[in-house]
C-alpha positions, 0 to 999 in steps of 0.5 A, spaced: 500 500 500 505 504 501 508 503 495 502 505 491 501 511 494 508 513 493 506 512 486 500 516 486 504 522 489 509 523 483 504 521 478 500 527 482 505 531 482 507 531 476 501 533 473 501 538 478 509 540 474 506 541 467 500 545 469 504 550 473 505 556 468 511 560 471 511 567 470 518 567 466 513 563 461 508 568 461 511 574 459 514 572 453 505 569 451 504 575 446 497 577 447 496 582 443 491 581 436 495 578 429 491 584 426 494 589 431 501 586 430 500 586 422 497 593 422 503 595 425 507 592 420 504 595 414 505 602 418 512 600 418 513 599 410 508 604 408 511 609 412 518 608 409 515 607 402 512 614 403 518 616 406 523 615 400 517 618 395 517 624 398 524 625 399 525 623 391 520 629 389 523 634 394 530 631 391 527 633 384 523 639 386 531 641 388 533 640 382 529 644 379 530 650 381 537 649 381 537 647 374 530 650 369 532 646 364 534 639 368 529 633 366 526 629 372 528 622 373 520 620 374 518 624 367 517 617 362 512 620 358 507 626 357 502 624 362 506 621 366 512 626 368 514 628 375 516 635 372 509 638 369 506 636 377 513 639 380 513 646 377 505 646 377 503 652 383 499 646 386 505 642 388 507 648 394 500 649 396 503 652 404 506 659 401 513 657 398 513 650 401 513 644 397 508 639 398 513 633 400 516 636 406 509 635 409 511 627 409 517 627 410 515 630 416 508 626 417 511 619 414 517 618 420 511 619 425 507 614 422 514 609 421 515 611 430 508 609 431 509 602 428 515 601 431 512 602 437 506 597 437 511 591 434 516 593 441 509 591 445 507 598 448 500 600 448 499 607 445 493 611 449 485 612 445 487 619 444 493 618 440 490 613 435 484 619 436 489 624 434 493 619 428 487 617 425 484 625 425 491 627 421 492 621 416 485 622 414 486 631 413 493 627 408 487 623 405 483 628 403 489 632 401 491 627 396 485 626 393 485 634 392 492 632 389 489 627 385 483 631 381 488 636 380 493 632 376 488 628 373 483 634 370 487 640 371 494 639 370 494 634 365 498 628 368 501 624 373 507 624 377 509 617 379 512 619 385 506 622 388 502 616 387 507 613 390 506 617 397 498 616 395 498 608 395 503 610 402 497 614 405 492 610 403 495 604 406 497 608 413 490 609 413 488 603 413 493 600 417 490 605 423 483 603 421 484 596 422 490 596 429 483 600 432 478 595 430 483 590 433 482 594 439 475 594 440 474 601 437 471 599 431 467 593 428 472 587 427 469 587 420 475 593 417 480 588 419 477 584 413 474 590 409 480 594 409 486 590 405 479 590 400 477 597 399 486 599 399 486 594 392 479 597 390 482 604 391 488 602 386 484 598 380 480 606 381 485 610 380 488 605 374 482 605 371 481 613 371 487 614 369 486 610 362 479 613 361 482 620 362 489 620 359 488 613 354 492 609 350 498 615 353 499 613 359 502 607 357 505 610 350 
């Protein structure tokens, strides 16, 4: 009998062992959402795609003014040439400030904010209130850049359309890390990756119905 209760203990008290969790264990469990750390991401890449684009058009817009006769590298064809959008009175919209020192001031944020949510912070309700408020005035204002240069100036600069995808991408990114908190429906998570590529295919399409077989030309 001594010898069967002895086994009964180990047996006991190794199933007490294996359902232990020790608290080393727990603080290496991530429990944030997979969406919250993919949006995170995205915040990561867009940021810097956006970055290298705004940097690339002020670069050009430099080189302008320091040269008058000086081709762009983005210029390809008629419509889409850089050069026609950079010497336009819409690409410093903020007195004489070009418009791309506004994302390179706005895309490092964007870059610093994914970071910090891949380290594991937690980043107060204003904060996203206060990021998602801004993204959507660089929303707007790219919208107001796209009819220019679709029905005013007349063609389209691949560099700003690179900060255009870059924006788009960083709001939906917001936008999803907030339904993954539990500030909007669950469902974003699954609509915005949709609506970002739906956005793209309607930009295309506006591009060959407005300017034709020339954008490829």
């Amino acid at each position: 009998m001594d010898r069967m209760h002895s086994r009964d203990d180990v047996l006991s008290e190794d199933v007490a062992d294996e359902d232990i969790v020790y608290d080393d264990e727990i603080d290496h469990v991530d429990t944030r959402p997979r969406a919250l750390v993919v949006a995170a991401w995205v915040l990561v890449v867009s940021g810097a795609v956006g970055l290298i684009g705004a940097v690339a058009l002020l670069m050009e817009r430099l080189a302008l003014l320091g040269d008058a006769s000086y081709i762009p590298q983005c210029n390809v064809n008629d419509v889409l040439s850089c050069g026609s959008v950079i010497e336009s009175w819409q690409a410093s919209v903020i007195g004489d400030l070009p418009n791309p020192v506004l994302g390179i001031i706005g895309f490092p944020i964007v870059i610093v904010t994914g970071v910090v949510v891949l380290a594991g912070a937690r980043l107060p309700d204003w904060y996203w209130g206060a990021f998602l408020g801004g993204t959507l005035c660089a929303v707007a204002f790219i919208h107001w850049l796209a009819w220019q240069s679709f029905f005013v100036i007349g063609a389209l600069c691949p560099y700003c359309m690179v900060v255009w995808l870059a924006t788009m991408c960083t709001l939906a990114a917001i936008l999803v890390a907030m339904a993954a908190q539990g500030h909007y429906s669950r469902r974003l998570i699954k609509w915005m990756p949709i609506a970002v590529v739906a956005w793209v295919v309607l930009i295309v399409v506006l591009a060959f119905v407005r300017f034709g077989s020339e954008v490829i030309a």
